[in-house]
N, C-alpha and C positions, 0 to 999 in steps of 0.2 A: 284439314279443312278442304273441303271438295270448293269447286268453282261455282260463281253463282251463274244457273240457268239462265234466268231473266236477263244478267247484261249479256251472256254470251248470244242469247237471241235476238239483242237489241245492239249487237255488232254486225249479225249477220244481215241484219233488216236492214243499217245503215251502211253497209257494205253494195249489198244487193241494188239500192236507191242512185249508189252510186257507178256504178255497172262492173264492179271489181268485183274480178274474175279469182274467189277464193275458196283455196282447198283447207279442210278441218281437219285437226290431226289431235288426239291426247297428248300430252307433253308439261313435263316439270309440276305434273299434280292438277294444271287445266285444260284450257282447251286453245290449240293454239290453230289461227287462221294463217294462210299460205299465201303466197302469191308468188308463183316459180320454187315454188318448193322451199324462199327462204319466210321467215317468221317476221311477221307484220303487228299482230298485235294481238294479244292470248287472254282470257278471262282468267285470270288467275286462281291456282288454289290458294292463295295467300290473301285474297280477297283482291278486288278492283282490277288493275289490268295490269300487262306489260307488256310496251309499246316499244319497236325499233322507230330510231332514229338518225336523223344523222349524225356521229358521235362530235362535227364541230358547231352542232348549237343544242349539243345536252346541256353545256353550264348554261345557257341563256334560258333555257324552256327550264330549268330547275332554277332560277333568279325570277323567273316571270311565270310562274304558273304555280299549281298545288304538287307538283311531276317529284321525284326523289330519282334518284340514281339508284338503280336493280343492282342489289350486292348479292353473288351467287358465292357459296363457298367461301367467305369473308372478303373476297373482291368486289370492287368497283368495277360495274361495267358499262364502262365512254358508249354511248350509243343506244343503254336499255332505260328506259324510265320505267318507274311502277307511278302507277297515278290510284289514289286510294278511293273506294267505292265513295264516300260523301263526296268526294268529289264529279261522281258523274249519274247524279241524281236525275237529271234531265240528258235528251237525245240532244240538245243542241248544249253540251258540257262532252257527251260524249265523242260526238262527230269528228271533230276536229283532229282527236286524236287518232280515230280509224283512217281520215282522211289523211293522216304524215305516217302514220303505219303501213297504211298502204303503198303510196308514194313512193316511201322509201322502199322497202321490199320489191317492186315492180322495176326500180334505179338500177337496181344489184344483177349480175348476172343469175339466168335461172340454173337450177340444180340440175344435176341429171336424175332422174328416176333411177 
């Protein structure tokens, strides 16, 4: 399944609103936004998105939101949510999430090129 255009356009639009400074990269079948070279928050090819976090309020934002825990290669990974597209129907369902994707990515030291 390729990545849906539309929300990745409507990350980059709520990205942009917000003055975060993001680089685009292909990655894990979608499209993954940058911030220092680390992964902030990606359009999924899996459909909907997948959002860094901070790995000590993944159990809470998956207790209190529609978010799941991103299992790569049958692990759990403390710090990735996937949040599924009916869930970000709307820019203000979406936002929230590019704004802790952000955040968090921008927290982290940046990458070397």
């Amino acid at each position: 399944m390729a990545y849906d255009e539309d929300l990745a356009d409507r990350i980059r639009l709520i990205a942009a609103a917000e003055g975060a400074p993001l680089a685009e990269k292909r990655m894990f079948g979608g499209l993954g936004f940058l911030v220092g070279g680390n992964l902030a928050i990606a359009a999924s090819g899996q459909g909907g998105v997948l959002v860094r976090v901070d790995p000590m309020e993944s159990d809470d934002l998956v207790r209190t939101t529609t978010a799941t825990v991103a299992v790569m290669r049958g692990r759990e990974l403390r710090g990735w949510l996937r949040v599924a597209s009916a869930g970000l129907d709307e820019d203000e369902q979406l936002a929230p999430w590019v704004r802790r994707g952000v955040a968090f990515a921008a927290s982290l030291p940046a990458k070397q090129p």
